[in-house]
C-alpha positions as CSV (number, residue, x, y, z in Angstrom):
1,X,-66.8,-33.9,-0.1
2,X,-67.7,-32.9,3.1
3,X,-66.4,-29.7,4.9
4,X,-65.1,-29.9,8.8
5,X,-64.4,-27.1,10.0
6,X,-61.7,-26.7,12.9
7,X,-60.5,-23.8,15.4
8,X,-57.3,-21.9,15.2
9,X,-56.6,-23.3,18.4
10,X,-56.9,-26.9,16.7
11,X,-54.8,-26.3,13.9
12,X,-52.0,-24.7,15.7
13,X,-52.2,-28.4,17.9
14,X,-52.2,-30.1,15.0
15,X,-48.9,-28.7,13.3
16,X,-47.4,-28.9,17.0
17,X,-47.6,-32.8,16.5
18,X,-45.9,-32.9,13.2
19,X,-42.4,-34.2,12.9
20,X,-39.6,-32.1,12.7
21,X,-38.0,-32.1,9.3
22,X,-34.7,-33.6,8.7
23,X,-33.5,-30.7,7.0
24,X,-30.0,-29.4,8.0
25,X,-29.5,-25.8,8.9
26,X,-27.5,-23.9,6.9
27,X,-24.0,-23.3,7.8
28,X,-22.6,-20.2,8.7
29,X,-19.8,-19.5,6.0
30,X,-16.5,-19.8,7.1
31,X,-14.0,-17.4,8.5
32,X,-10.7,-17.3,6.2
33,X,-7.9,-18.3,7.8
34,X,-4.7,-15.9,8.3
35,X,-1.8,-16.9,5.9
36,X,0.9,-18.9,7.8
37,X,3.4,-16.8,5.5
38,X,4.5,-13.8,4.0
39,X,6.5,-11.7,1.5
40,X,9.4,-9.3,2.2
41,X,10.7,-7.1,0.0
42,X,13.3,-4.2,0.0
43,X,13.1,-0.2,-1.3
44,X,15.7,0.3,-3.3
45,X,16.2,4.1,-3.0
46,X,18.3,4.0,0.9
47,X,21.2,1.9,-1.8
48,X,22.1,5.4,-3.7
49,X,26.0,4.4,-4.6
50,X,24.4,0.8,-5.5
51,X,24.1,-0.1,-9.5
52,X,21.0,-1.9,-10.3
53,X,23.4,-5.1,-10.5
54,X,25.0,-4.4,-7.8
55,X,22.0,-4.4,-5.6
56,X,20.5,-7.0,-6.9
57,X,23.4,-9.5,-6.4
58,X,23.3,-7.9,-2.9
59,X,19.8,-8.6,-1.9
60,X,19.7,-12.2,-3.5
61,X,22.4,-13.2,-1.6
62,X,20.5,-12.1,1.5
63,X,17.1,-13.9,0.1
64,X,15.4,-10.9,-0.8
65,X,13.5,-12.0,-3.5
66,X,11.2,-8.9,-4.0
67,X,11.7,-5.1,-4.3
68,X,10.1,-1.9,-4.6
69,X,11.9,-0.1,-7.2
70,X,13.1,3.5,-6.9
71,X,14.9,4.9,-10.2
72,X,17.8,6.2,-7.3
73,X,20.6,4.0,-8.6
74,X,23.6,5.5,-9.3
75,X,23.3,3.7,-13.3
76,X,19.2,4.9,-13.3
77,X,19.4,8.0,-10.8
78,X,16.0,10.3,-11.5
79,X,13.8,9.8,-8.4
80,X,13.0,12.8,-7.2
81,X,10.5,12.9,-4.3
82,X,7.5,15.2,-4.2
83,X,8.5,16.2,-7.8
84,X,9.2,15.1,-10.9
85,X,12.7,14.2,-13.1
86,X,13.3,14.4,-17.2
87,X,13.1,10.5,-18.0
88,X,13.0,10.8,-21.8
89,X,16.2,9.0,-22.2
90,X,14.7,5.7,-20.4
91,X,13.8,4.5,-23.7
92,X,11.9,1.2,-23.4
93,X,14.9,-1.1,-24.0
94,X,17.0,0.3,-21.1
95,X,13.9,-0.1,-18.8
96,X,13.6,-3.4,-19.8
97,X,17.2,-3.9,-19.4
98,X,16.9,-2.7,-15.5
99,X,13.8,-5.2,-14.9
100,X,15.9,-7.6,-16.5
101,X,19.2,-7.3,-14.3
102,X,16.7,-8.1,-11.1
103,X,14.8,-11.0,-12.9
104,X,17.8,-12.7,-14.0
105,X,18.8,-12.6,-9.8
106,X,15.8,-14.0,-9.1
107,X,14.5,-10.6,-7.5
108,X,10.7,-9.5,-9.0
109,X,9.6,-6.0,-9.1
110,X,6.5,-5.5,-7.2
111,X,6.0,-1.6,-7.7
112,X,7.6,1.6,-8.8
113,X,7.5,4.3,-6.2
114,X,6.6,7.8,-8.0
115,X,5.9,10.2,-5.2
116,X,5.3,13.7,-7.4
117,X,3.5,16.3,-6.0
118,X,-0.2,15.6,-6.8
119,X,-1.5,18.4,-4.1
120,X,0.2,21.7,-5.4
121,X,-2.8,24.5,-6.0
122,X,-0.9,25.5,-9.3
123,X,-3.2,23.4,-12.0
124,X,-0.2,24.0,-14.6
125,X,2.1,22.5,-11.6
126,X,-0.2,19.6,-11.1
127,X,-0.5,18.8,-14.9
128,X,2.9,18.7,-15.4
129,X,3.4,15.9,-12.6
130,X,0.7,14.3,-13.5
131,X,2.5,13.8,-17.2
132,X,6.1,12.7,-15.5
133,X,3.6,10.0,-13.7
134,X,2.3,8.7,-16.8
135,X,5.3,8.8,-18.6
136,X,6.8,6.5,-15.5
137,X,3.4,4.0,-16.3
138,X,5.2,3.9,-19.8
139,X,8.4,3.1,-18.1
140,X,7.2,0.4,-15.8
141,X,5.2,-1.2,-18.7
142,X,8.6,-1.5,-20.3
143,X,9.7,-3.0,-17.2
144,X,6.5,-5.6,-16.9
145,X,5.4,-3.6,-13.6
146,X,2.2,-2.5,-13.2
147,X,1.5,-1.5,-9.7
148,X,2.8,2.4,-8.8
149,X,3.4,4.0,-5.3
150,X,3.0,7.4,-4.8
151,X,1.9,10.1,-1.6
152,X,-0.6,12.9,-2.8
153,X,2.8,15.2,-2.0
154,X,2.7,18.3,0.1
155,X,2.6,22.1,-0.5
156,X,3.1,24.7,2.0
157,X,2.3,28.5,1.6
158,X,4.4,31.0,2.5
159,X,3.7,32.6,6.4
160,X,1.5,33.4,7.5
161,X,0.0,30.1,7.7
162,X,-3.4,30.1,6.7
163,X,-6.3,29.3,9.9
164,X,-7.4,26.1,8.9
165,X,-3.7,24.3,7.3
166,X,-3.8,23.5,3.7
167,X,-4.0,20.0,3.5
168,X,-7.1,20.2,5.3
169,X,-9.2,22.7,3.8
170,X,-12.2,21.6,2.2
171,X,-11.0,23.0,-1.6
172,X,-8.0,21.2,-1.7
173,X,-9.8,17.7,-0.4
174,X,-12.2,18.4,-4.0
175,X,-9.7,19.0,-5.9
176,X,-7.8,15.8,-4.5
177,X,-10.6,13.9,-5.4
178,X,-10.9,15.3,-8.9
179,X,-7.1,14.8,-9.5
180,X,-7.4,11.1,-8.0
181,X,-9.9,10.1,-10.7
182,X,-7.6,11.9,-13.6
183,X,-4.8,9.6,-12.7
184,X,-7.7,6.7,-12.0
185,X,-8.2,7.4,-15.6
186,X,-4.8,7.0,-17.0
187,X,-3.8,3.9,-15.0
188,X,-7.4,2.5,-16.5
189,X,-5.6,3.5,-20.0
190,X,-2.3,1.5,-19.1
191,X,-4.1,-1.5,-16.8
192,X,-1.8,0.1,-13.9
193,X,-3.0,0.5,-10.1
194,X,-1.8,3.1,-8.1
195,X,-1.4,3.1,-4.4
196,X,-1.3,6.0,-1.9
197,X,0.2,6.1,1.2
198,X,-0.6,7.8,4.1
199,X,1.3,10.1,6.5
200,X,-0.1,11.5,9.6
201,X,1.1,15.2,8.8
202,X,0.1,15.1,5.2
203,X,-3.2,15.3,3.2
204,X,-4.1,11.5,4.2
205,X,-3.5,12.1,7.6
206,X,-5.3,8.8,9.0
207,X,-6.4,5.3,8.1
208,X,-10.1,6.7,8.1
209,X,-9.6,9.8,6.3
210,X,-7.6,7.6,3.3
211,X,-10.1,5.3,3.2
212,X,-13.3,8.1,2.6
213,X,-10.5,9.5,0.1
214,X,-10.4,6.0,-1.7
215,X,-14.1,5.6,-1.5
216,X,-14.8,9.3,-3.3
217,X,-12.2,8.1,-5.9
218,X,-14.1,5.1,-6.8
219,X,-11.4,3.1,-8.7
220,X,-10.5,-0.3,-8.2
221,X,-7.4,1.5,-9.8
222,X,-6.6,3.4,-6.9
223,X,-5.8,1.4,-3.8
224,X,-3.3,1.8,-0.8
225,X,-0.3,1.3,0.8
226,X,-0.2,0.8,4.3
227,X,3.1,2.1,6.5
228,X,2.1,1.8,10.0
229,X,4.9,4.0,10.9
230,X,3.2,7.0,9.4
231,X,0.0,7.3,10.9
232,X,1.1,5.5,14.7
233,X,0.1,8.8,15.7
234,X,-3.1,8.6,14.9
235,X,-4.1,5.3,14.8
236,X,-3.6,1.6,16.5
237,X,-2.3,-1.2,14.0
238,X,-5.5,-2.7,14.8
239,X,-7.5,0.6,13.5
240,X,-5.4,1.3,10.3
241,X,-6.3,-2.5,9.1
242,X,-9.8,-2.1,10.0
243,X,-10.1,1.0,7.7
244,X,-7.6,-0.3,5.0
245,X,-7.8,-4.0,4.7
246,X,-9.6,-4.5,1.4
247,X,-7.8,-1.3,-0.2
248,X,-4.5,-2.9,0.6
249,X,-1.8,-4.1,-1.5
250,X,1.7,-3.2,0.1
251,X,3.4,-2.5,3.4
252,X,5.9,-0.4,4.2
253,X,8.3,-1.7,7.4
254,X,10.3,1.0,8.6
255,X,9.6,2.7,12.5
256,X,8.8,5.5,14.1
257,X,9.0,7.1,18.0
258,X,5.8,8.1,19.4
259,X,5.4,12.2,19.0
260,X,8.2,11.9,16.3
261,X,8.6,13.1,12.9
262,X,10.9,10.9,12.0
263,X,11.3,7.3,10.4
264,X,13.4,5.2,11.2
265,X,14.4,1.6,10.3
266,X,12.0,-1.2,11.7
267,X,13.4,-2.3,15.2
268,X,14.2,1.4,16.3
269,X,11.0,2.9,17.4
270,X,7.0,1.8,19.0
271,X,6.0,0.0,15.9
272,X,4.6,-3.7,17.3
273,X,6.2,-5.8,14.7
274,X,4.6,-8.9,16.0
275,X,1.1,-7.4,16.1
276,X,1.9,-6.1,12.6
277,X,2.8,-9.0,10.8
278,X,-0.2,-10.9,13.1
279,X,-2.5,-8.2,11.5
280,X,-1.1,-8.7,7.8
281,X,-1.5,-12.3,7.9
282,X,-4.7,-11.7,8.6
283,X,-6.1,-8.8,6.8
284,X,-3.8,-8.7,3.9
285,X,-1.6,-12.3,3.3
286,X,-0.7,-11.2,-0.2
287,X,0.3,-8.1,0.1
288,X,4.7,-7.3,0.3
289,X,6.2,-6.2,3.2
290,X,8.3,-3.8,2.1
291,X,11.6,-2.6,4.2
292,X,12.4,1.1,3.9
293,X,14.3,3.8,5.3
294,X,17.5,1.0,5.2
295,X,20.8,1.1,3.2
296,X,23.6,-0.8,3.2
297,X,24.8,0.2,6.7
298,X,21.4,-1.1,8.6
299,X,19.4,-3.3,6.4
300,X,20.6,-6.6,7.7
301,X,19.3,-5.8,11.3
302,X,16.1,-4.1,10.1
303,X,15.8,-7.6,8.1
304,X,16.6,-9.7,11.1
305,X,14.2,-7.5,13.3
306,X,11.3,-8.3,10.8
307,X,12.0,-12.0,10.2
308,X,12.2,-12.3,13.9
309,X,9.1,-10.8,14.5
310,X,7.6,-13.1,11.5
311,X,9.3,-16.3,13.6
312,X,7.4,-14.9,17.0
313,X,4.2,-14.5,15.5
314,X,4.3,-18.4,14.3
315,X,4.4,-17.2,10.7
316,X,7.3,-18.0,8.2
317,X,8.6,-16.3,5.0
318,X,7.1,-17.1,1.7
C-alpha cells in the first residue's frame, strides 16, 4: 500500500477534530459522613462505697448502658493507680461473676483501666508492673473484656531535679518505646489492645508527641485514649484529633481550667463540649465517651452537661 506521509502540525489537527469520548470521569471518593450518634459511658472508680450491683442498678436506671471498669468497688477494691495490687484471689469465676452483675443490667464493659507505673527506671520495678498488667489481661479475659486503659505512669527523682525533667529525656523515651512493644507483645498473646492516655505533665505530654510514641510502637495493639482535658494545655480539640483520630478508641469526659492541674467533672472548666462531641462524631463515631472524675454526688450534672452538649451539636445518644 501506498505511504502518505503527513506533518506533526497535521496530525495534531487531525486528533483536534476527533470526538470527545463519552467516557465518564472518575469520581472523587466520598467523604464519610460524621455519625449522628454516640456512646456514653461511666468510670467506675469516683463510686468507691458502691458494690458492683449496686452501681450497676444505679447507672441503668440512669441509661448508662456502658462503663469503664475500675476494680475500686468496695466488693472488688484493688485498683491502685500508678502501681500495682495482689489480685491472685480474682480467680476466673469471681471475675466472671463481676462482668456478669453488669451484663445482667444491661450495662457492657468497654475496658479495664490498669494505670501501673510503666515509666519507673528500676527494670526489676518495671517487670514487676508489667506482670500485675498481664495478670489483669487474665482477669478481663475472664470478664469477656479485651480492651485495657493504662497512662505510661510517672516517676520523679529525688531534688535536685535533673536539667532536662525525666519524662523528657531521650533514655527514658527508648526505653518507653522498648517497654511499649513488651506489653504490645503480651496483649498479641491474649488478643487484648491497650490504650494510652495522655497528660500534658506526663511522658505523653501532647497529641503529637503520643502519636510519634504510637508510631515507634508499631502495634495495632497499642492504640489511644483521648481526654481532652489533659492536654487543653497544649493542644486545641481540633489538633489532638488531627494527631489521634485513627489511634482512637475511647474518650474520657471530665474538664479542666486553663493553667490548672486539676480535673474536674465535665461542665466545670474550658473544655468545648459541643466542639468535642462535633469532633468525635466526626473523627472517631465508635469510640465511648467515657465520664470521669464523677461520683455519686455530681455525676448526674456532669451527665446532663454532656447529653446537652450531644443535643446542641444535633447529635443524639446511641
Amino acid at each position: 500500500m501506498p505511504r502518505h506521509h503527513i506533518t506533526r502540525r497535521q496530525a495534531i489537527q487531525a486528533v483536534a477534530t476527533l470526538p470527545l469520548l463519552a467516557a465518564r470521569p472518575v469520581a472523587a471518593a466520598p467523604e464519610s459522613k460524621p455519625a449522628s450518634s454516640l456512646t456514653i459511658g461511666m468510670a467506675t472508680f469516683g463510686f468507691r462505697d458502691y458494690t458492683n450491683r449496686q452501681l450497676a442498678e444505679e447507672l441503668a436506671r440512669e441509661g448508662i448502658r456502658v462503663v469503664q471498669l475500675f476494680l475500686s468497688q468496695s466488693d472488688s477494691r484493688y485498683w491502685k493507680f500508678n502501681g500495682r495490687a495482689d489480685v491472685s484471689d480474682m480467680t476466673p469465676q469471681r471475675s466472671a461473676a463481676i462482668a456478669e452483675t453488669y451484663r445482667s443490667a444491661g450495662i457492657s464493659i468497654h475496658s479495664i483501666g490498669v494505670y501501673t507505673n510503666l515509666i519507673h527506671p528500676d527494670e526489676a520495678e518495671r517487670k514487676a508492673n508489667l506482670a500485675y498488667f498481664e495478670a489483669m489481661m487474665g482477669i478481663g479475659e475472664a470478664m469477656g473484656v479485651r480492651t485495657f486503659i493504662t497512662e505510661v505512669g510517672s516517676y520523679h527523682p529525688d531534688k535536685p531535679e535533673p536539667r532536662m525533667p525525666y519524662h523528657f529525656q531521650e533514655d527514658v523515651w527508648k526505653m518507653m518505646v522498648a517497654t511499649g512493644k513488651e506489653l504490645a507483645a503480651m496483649a498479641e498473646r491474649h488478643q487484648a489492645t491497650v490504650l494510652f492516655e495522655s497528660s500534658f505533665n506526663n511522658f505523653l505530654a501532647g497529641a503529637k508527641r503520643t502519636r510519634v510514641f504510637l508510631q515507634e510502637v508499631g502495634s495495632p495493639r497499642i492504640r489511644a485514649l483521648l481526654d481532652p482535658a489533659n492536654v487543653l494545655e497544649i493542644n486545641d480539640l481540633g489538633e489532638m484529633f488531627d494527631q489521634l483520630a485513627p489511634w482512637i478508641d475511647c474518650l474520657h469526659a471530665k474538664d479542666r481550667k486553663l493553667h490548672s492541674d486539676r480535673g474536674v467533672a465535665a461542665g466545670l472548666g474550658d473544655v468545648d463540649y459541643v466542639q468535642f462531641v462535633t469532633l468525635a462524631a466526626k473523627h472517631t463515631p465508635k469510640a465511648p465517651l467515657i465520664l470521669e472524675y464523677v461520683g455519686p454526688k455530681d455525676y448526674k450534672q456532669a451527665l446532663a452537661h454532656l447529653r446537652g452538649a450531644i443535643r446542641k451539636a444535633g447529635l443524639t445518644e446511641r
